[in-house]
C-alpha positions as protocol buffer text, in pm:
chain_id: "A"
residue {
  index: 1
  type: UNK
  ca { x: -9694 y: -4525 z: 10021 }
}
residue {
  index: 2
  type: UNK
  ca { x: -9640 y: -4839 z: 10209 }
}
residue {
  index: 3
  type: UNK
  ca { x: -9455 y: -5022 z: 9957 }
}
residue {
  index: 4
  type: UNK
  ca { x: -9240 y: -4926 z: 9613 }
}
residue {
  index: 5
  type: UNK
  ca { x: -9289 y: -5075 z: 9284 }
}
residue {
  index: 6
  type: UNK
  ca { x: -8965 y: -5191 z: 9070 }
}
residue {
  index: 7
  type: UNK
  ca { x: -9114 y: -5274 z: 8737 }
}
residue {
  index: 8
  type: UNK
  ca { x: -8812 y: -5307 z: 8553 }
}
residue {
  index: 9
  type: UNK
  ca { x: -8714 y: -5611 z: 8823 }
}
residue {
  index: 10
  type: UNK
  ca { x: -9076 y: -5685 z: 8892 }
}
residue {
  index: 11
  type: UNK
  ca { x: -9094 y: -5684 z: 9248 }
}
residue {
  index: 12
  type: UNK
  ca { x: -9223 y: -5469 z: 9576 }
}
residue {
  index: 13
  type: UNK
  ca { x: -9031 y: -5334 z: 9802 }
}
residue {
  index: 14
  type: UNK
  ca { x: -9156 y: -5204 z: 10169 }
}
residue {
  index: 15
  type: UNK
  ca { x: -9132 y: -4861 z: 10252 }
}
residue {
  index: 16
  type: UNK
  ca { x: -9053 y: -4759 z: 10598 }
}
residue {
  index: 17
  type: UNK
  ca { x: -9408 y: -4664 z: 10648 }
}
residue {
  index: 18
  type: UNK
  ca { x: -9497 y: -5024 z: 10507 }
}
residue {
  index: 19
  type: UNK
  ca { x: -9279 y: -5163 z: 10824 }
}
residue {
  index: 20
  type: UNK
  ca { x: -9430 y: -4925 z: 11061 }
}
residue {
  index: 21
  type: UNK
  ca { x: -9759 y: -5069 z: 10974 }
}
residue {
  index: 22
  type: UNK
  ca { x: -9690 y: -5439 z: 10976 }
}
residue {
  index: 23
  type: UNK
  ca { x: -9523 y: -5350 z: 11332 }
}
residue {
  index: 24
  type: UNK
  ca { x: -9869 y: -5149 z: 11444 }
}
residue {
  index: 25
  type: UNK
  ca { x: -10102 y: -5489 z: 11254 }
}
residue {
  index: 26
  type: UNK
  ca { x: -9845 y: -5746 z: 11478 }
}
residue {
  index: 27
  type: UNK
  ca { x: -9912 y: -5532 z: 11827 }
}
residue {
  index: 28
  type: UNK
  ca { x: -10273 y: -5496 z: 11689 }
}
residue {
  index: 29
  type: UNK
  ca { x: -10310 y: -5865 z: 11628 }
}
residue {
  index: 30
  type: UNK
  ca { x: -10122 y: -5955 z: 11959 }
}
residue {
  index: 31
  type: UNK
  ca { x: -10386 y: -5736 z: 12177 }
}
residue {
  index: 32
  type: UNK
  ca { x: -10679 y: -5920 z: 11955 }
}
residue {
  index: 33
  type: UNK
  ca { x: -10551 y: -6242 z: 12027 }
}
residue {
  index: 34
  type: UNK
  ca { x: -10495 y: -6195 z: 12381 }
}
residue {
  index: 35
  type: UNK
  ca { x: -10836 y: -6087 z: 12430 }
}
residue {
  index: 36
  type: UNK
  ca { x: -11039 y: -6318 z: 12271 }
}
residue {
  index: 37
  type: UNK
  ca { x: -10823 y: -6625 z: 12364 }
}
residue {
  index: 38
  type: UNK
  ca { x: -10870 y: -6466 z: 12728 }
}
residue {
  index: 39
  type: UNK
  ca { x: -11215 y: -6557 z: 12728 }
}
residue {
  index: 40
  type: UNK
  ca { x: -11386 y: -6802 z: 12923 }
}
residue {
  index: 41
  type: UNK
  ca { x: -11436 y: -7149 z: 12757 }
}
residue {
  index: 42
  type: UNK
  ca { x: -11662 y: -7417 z: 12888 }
}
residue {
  index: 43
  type: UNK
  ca { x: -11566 y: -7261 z: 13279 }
}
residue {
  index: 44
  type: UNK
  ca { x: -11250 y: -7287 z: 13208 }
}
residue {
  index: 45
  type: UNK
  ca { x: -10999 y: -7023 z: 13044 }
}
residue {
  index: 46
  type: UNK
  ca { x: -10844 y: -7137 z: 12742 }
}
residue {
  index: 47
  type: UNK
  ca { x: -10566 y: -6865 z: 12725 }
}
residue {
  index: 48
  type: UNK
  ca { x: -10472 y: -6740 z: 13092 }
}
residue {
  index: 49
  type: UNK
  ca { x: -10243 y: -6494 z: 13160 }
}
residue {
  index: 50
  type: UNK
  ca { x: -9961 y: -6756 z: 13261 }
}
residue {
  index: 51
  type: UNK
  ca { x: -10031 y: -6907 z: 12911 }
}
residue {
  index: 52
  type: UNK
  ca { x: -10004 y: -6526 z: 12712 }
}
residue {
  index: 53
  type: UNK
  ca { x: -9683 y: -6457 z: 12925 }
}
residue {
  index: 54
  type: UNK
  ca { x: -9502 y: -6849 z: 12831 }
}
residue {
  index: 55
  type: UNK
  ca { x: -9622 y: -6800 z: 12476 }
}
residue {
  index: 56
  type: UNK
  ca { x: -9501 y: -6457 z: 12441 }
}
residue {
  index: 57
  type: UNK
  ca { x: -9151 y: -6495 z: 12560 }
}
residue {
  index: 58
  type: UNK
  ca { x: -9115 y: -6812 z: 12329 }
}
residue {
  index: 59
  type: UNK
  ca { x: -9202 y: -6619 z: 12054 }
}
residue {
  index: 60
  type: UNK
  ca { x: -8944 y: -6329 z: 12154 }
}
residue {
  index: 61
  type: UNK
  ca { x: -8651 y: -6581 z: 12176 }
}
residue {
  index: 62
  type: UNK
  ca { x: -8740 y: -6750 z: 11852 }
}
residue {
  index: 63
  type: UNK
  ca { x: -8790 y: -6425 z: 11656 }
}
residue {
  index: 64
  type: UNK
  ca { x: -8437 y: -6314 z: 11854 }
}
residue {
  index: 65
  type: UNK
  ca { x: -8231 y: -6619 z: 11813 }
}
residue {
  index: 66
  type: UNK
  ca { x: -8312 y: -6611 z: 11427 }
}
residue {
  index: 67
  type: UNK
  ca { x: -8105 y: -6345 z: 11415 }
}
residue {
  index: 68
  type: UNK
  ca { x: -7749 y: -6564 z: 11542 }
}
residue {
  index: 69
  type: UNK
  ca { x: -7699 y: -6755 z: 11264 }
}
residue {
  index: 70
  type: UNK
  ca { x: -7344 y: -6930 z: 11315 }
}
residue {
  index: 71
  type: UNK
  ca { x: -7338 y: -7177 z: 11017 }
}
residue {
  index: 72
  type: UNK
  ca { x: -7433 y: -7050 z: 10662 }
}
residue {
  index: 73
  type: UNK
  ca { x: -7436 y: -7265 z: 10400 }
}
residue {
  index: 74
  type: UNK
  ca { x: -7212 y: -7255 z: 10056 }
}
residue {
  index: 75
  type: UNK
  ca { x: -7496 y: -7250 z: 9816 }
}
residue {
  index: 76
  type: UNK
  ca { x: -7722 y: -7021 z: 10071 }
}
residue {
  index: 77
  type: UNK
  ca { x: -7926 y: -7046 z: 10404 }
}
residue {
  index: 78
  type: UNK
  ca { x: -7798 y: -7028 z: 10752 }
}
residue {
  index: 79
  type: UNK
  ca { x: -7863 y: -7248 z: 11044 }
}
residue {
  index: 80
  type: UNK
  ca { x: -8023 y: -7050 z: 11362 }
}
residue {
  index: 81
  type: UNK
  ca { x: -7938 y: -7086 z: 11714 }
}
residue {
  index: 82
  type: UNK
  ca { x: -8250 y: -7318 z: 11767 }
}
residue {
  index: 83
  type: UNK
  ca { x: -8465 y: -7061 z: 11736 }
}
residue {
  index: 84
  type: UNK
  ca { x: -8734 y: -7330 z: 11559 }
}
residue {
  index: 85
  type: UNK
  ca { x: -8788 y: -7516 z: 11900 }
}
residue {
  index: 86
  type: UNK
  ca { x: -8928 y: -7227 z: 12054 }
}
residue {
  index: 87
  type: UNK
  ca { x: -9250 y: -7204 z: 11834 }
}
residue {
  index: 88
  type: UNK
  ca { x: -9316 y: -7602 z: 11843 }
}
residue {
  index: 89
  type: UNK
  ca { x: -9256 y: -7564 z: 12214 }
}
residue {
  index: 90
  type: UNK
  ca { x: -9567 y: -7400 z: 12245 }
}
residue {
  index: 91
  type: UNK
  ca { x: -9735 y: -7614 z: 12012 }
}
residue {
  index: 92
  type: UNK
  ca { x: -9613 y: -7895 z: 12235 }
}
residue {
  index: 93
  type: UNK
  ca { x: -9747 y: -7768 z: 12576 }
}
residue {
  index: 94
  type: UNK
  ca { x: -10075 y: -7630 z: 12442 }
}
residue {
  index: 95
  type: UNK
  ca { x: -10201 y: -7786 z: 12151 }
}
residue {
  index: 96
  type: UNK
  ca { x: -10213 y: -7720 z: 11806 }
}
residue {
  index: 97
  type: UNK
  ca { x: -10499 y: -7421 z: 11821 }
}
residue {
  index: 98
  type: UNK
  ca { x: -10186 y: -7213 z: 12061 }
}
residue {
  index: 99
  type: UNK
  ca { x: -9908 y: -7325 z: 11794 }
}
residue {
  index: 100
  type: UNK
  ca { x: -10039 y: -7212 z: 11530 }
}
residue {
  index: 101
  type: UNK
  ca { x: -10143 y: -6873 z: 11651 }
}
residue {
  index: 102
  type: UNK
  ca { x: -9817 y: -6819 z: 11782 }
}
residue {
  index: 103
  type: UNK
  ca { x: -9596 y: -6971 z: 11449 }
}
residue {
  index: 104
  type: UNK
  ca { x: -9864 y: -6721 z: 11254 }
}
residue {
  index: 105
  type: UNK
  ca { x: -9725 y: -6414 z: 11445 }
}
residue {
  index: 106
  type: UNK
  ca { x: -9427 y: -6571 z: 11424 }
}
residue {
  index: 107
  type: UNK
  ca { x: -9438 y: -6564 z: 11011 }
}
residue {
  index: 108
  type: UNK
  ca { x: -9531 y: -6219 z: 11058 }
}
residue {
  index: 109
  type: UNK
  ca { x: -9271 y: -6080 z: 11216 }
}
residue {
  index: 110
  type: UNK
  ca { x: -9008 y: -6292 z: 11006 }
}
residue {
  index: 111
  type: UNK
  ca { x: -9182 y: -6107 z: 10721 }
}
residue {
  index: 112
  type: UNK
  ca { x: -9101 y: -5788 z: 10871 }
}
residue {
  index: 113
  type: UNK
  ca { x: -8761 y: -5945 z: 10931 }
}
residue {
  index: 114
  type: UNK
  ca { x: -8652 y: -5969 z: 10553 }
}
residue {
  index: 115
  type: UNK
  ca { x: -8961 y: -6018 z: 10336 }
}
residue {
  index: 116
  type: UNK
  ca { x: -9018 y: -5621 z: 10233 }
}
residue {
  index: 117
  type: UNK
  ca { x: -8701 y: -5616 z: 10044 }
}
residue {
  index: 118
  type: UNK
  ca { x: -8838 y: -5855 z: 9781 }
}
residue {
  index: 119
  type: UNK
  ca { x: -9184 y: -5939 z: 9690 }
}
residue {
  index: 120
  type: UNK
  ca { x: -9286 y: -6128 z: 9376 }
}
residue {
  index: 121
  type: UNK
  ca { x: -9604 y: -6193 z: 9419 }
}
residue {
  index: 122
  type: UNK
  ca { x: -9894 y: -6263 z: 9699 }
}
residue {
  index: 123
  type: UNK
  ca { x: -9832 y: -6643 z: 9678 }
}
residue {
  index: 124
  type: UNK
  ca { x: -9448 y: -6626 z: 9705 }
}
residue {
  index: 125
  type: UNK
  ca { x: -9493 y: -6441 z: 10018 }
}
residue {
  index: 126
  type: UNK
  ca { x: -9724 y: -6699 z: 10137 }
}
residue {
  index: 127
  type: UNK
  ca { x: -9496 y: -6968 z: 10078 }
}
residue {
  index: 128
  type: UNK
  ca { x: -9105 y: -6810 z: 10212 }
}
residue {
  index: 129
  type: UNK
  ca { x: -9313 y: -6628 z: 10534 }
}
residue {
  index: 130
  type: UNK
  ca { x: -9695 y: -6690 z: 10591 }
}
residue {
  index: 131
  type: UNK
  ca { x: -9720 y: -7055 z: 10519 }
}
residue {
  index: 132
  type: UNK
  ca { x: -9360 y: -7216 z: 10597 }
}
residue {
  index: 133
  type: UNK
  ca { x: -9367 y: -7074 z: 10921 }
}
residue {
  index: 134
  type: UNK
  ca { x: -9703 y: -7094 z: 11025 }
}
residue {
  index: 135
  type: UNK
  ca { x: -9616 y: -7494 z: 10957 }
}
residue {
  index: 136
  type: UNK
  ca { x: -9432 y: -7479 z: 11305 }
}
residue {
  index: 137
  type: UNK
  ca { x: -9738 y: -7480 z: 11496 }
}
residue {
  index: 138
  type: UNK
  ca { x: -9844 y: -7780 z: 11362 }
}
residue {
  index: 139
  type: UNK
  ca { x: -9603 y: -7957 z: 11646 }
}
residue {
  index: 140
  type: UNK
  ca { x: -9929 y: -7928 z: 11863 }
}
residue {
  index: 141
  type: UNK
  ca { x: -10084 y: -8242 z: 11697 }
}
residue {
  index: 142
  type: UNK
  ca { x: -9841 y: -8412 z: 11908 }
}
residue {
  index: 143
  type: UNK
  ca { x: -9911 y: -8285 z: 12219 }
}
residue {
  index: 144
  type: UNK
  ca { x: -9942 y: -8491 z: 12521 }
}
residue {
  index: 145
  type: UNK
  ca { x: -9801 y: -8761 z: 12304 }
}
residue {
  index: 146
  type: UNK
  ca { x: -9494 y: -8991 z: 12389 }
}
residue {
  index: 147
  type: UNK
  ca { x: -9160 y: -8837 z: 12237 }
}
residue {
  index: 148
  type: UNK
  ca { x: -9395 y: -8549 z: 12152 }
}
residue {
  index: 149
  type: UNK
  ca { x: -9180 y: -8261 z: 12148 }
}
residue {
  index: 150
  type: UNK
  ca { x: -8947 y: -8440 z: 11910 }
}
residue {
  index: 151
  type: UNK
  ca { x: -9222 y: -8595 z: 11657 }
}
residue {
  index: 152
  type: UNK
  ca { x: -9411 y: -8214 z: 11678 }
}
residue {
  index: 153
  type: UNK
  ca { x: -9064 y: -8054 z: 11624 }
}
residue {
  index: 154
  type: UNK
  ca { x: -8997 y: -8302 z: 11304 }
}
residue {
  index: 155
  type: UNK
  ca { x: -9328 y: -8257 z: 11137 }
}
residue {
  index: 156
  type: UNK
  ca { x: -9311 y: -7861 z: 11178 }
}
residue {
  index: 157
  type: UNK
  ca { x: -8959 y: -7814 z: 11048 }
}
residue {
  index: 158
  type: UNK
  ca { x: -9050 y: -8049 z: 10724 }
}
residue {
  index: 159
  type: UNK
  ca { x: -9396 y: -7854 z: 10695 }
}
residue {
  index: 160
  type: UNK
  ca { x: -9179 y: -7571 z: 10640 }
}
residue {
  index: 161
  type: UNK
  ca { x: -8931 y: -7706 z: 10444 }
}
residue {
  index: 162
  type: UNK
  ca { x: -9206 y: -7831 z: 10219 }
}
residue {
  index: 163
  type: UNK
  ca { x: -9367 y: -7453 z: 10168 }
}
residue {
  index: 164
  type: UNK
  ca { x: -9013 y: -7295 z: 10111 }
}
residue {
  index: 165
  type: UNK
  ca { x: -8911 y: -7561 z: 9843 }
}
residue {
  index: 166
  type: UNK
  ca { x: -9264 y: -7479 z: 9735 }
}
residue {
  index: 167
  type: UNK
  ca { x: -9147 y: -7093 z: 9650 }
}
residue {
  index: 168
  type: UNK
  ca { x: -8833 y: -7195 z: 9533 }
}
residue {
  index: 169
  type: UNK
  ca { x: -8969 y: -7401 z: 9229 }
}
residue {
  index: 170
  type: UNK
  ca { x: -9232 y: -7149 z: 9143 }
}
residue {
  index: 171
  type: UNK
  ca { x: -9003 y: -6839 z: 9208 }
}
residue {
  index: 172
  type: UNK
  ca { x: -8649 y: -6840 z: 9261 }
}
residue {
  index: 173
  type: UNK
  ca { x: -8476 y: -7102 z: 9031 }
}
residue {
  index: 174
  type: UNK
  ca { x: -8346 y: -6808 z: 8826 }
}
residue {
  index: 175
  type: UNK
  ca { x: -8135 y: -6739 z: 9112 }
}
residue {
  index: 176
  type: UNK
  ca { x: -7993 y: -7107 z: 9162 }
}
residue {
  index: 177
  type: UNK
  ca { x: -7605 y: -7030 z: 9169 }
}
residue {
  index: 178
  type: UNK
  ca { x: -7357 y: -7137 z: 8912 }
}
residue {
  index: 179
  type: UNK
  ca { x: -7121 y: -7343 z: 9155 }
}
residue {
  index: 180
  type: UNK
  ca { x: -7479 y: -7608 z: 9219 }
}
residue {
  index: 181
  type: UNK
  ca { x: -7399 y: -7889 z: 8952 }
}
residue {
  index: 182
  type: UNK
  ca { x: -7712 y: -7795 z: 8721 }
}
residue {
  index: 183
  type: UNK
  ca { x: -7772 y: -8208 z: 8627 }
}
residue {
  index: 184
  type: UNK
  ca { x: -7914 y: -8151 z: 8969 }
}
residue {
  index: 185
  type: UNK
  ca { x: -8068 y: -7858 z: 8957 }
}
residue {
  index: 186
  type: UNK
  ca { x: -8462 y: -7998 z: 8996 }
}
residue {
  index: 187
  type: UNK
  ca { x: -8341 y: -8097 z: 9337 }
}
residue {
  index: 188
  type: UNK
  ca { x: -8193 y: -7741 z: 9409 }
}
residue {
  index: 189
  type: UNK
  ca { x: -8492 y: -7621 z: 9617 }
}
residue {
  index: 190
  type: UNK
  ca { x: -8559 y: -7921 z: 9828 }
}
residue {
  index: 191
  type: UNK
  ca { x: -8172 y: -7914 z: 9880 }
}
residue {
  index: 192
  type: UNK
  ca { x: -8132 y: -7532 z: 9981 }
}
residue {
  index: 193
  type: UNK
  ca { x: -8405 y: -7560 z: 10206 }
}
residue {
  index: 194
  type: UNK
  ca { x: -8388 y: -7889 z: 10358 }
}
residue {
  index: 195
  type: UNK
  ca { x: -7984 y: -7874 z: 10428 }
}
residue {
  index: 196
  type: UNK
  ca { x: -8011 y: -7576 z: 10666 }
}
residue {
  index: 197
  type: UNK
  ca { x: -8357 y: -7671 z: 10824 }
}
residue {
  index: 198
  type: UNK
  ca { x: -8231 y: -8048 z: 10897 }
}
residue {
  index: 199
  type: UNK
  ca { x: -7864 y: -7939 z: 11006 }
}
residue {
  index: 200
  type: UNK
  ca { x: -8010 y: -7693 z: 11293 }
}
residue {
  index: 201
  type: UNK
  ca { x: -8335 y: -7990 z: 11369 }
}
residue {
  index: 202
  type: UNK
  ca { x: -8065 y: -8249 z: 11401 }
}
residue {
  index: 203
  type: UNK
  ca { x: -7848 y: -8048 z: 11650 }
}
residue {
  index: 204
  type: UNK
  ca { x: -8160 y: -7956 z: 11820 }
}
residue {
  index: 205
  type: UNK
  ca { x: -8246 y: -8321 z: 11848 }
}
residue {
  index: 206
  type: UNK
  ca { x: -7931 y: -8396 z: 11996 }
}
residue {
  index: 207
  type: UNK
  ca { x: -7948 y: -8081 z: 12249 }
}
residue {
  index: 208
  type: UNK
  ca { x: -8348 y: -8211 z: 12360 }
}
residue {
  index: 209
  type: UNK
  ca { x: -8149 y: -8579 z: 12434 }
}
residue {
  index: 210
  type: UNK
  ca { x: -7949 y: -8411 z: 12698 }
}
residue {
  index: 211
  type: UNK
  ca { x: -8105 y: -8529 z: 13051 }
}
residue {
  index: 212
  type: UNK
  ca { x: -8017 y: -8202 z: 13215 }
}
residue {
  index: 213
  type: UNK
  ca { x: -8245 y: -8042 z: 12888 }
}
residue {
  index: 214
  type: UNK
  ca { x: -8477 y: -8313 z: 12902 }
}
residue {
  index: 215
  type: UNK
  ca { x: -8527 y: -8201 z: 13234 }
}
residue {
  index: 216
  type: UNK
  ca { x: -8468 y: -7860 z: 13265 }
}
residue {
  index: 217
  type: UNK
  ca { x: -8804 y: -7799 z: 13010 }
}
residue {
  index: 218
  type: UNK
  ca { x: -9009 y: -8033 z: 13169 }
}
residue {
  index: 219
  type: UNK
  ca { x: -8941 y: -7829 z: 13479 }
}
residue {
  index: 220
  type: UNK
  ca { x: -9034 y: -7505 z: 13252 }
}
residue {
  index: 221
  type: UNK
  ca { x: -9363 y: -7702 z: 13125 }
}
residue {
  index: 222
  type: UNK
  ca { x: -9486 y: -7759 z: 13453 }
}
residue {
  index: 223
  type: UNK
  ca { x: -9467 y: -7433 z: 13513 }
}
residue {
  index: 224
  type: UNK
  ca { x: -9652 y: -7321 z: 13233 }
}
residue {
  index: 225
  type: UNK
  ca { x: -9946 y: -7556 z: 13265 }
}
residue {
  index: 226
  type: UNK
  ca { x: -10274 y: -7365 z: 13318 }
}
């Protein structure tokens, strides 16, 4: 079985055959994707090897930088070591079709990352994985714009802020804890969600001001142009 059943808690759990076969569907995906974005478009390729290769190791430093979380918050969520600006990066040098293909794999492999060990329901996985972090991508609508990184970067972090607060009104205010004051507690998801997501997109912000990172990625985005 790829997944366990806990009726008296009403939720499903992956089995380690369950993550061995979202692992083989995200290398399966990633070969599909690379193939038919390979393909020739109007005599021009639309996905070239450099553009595979820049995407790819964008989405390995997101997915890995998720991991170092050195701020968590009191009433939950932890703030990442940037790994958001990765995934609008490549929504920011490519366009919004290569953002959201990578933030899609992206949700995938966060899914992997903690979303077997509880499972409500098809919709609630859609909203805390599929759809919040697909959002990312959608910092490609600002490509090529002024200040585009930073606008992208804005829109995808409240996209997915939006998606998680989403989940957490439909599924998880049973587990709002007892030290949030509860005269506030119709706020509680927007303020779980949003406080970590805008803490790390703030610092980020403030990193991207830097002129020595201002520079320093549009030296890296030149060199990813196709």
């Amino acid at each position: 079985m790829f997944f366990t059943v806990y009726k008296e808690d009403g939720y499903v759990a992956l089995t380690t055959a369950g993550y061995i076969a979202c692992a083989i569907l995200v290398l399966a995906l990633i070969v599909l994707l690379s193939l038919l974005l390979g393909k020739k478009k109007r005599g021009n390729r639309s996905w070239n090897t450099k553009k595979i290769v820049f995407s790819s190791i964008c989405l390995a430093l997101a997915f890995i930088l998720s991991y170092l979380q050195p701020y968590k918050l009191p009433w939950g969520g932890s703030v990442t070591l940037f790994s958001m600006l990765f995934i609008c990066l490549v929504g920011n040098w490519y366009g919004l079709s290569a953002g959201l293909t990578v933030a899609f794999t992206y949700s995938i492999l966060q899914f992997m990352q903690g979303g077997g060990t509880y499972i409500l329901s098809p919709f609630q996985v859609c909203c805390d994985y599929f759809f919040a972090f697909t959002a990312l991508g959608f910092s490609g609508l600002f490509a090529g714009k002024k200040n585009g990184l930073i606008k992208g970067y804005f829109l995808g972090i409240f996209l997915r802020g939006a998606f998680h607060a989403l989940g957490g009104y439909l599924y998880w205010m049973d587990y709002m804890p007892d030290s949030f004051p509860q005269s506030l507690s119709v706020v509680y998801p927007i303020v779980y969600n949003y406080s970590y997501i805008l803490i790390e997109g703030v610092a980020t912000v403030i990193i991207l001001l830097i002129p020595a990172v201002k520079d320093t990625l549009n030296r890296i985005r030149r060199m990813s142009e196709v």
